[in-house]
C-alpha positions as CSV (number, residue, x, y, z in Angstrom):
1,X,15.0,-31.6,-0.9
2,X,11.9,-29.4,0.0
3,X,12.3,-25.6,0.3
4,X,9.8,-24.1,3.4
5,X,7.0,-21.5,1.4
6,X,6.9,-18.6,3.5
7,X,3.3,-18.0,4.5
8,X,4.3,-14.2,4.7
9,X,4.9,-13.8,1.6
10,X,1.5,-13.4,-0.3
11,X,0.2,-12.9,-3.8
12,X,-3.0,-11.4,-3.3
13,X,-3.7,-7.9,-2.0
14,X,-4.4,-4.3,-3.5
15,X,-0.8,-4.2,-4.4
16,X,-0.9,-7.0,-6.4
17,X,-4.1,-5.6,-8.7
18,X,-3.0,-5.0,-12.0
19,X,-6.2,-5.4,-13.4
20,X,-7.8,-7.5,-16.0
21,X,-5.3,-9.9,-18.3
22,X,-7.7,-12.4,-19.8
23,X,-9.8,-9.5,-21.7
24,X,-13.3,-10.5,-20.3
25,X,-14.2,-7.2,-19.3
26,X,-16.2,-5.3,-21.9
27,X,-15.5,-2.1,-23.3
28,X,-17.6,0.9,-21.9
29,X,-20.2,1.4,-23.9
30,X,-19.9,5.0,-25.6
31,X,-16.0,4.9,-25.1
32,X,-14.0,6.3,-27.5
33,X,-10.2,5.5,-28.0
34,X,-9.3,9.1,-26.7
35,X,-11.0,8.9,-23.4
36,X,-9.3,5.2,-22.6
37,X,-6.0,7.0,-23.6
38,X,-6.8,9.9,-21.0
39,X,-8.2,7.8,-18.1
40,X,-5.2,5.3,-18.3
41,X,-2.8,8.2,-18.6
42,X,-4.2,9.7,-15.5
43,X,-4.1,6.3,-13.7
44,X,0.1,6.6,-14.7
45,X,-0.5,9.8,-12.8
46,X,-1.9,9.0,-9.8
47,X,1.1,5.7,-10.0
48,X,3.6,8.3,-10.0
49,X,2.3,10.6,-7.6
50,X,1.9,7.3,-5.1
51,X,5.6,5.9,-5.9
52,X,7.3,9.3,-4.7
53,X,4.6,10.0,-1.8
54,X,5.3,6.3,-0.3
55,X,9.2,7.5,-1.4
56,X,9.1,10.8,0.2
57,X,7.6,8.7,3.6
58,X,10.0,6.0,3.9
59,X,12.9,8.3,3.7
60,X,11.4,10.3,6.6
61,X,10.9,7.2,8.4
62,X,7.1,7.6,8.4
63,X,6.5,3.8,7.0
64,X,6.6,0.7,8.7
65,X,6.7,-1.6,5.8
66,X,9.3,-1.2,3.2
67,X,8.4,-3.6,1.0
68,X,4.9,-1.6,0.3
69,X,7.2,1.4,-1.3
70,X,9.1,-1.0,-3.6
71,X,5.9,-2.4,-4.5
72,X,4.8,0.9,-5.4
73,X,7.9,2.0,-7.2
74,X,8.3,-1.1,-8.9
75,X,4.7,-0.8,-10.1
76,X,5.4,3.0,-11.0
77,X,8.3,2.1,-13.0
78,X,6.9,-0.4,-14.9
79,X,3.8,1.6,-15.8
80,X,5.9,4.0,-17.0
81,X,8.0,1.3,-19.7
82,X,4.9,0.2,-20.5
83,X,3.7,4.1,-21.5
84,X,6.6,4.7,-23.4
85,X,6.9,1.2,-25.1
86,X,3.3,2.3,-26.5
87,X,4.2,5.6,-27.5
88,X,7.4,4.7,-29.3
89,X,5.2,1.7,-31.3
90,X,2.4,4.4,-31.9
91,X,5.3,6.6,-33.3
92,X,6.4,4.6,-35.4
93,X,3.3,3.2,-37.2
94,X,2.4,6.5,-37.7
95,X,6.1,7.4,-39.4
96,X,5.8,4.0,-41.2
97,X,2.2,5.4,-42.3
98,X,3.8,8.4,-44.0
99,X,6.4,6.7,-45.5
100,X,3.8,4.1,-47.1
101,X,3.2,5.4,-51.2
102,X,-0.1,6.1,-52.3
């Protein structure tokens, strides 16, 4: 038993981009670890501000494509886990760090 692929439904798009995975991009040259940290947090920003714009339009019945705003909220959401996943793990290698006896 075959199941039809729907050609509508496509993987490739700018709501698909979630950047680079296999790490062949090079670090900027000159970056430093606390201007990566800013420009990703401000990218988690502009995600948000997206997710509740595209929100805000399919409530008022301003967008014709619904599946773009769960896209985008989906996207926002996980962005988000991701954040504070890295945040608890930075927390607590720094508490582990204190702990540790000299």
């Amino acid at each position: 038993m075959s199941i039809p692929i729907d050609p509508s439904f496509s993987t490739v798009g700018p709501e698909w981009g979630v950047g680079s995975i296999g790490g062949t991009q090079a670090p900027a040259s000159g970056g430093n670890f606390g201007g990566v940290l800013g420009k990703q947090l401000e990218q988690l920003s502009a995600s948000q501000t997206d997710a509740t714009q595209q929100a805000s339009a399919l409530a008022t019945g301003q967008v014709q494509d619904p599946s773009s705003v769960v896209m985008a909220v989906e996207r926002a959401q996980l962005e988000m886990q991701l954040a504070t996943t890295l945040r608890n793990k930075g927390v607590e290698a720094i508490q582990e760090l204190m702990r540790t006896q000299v």
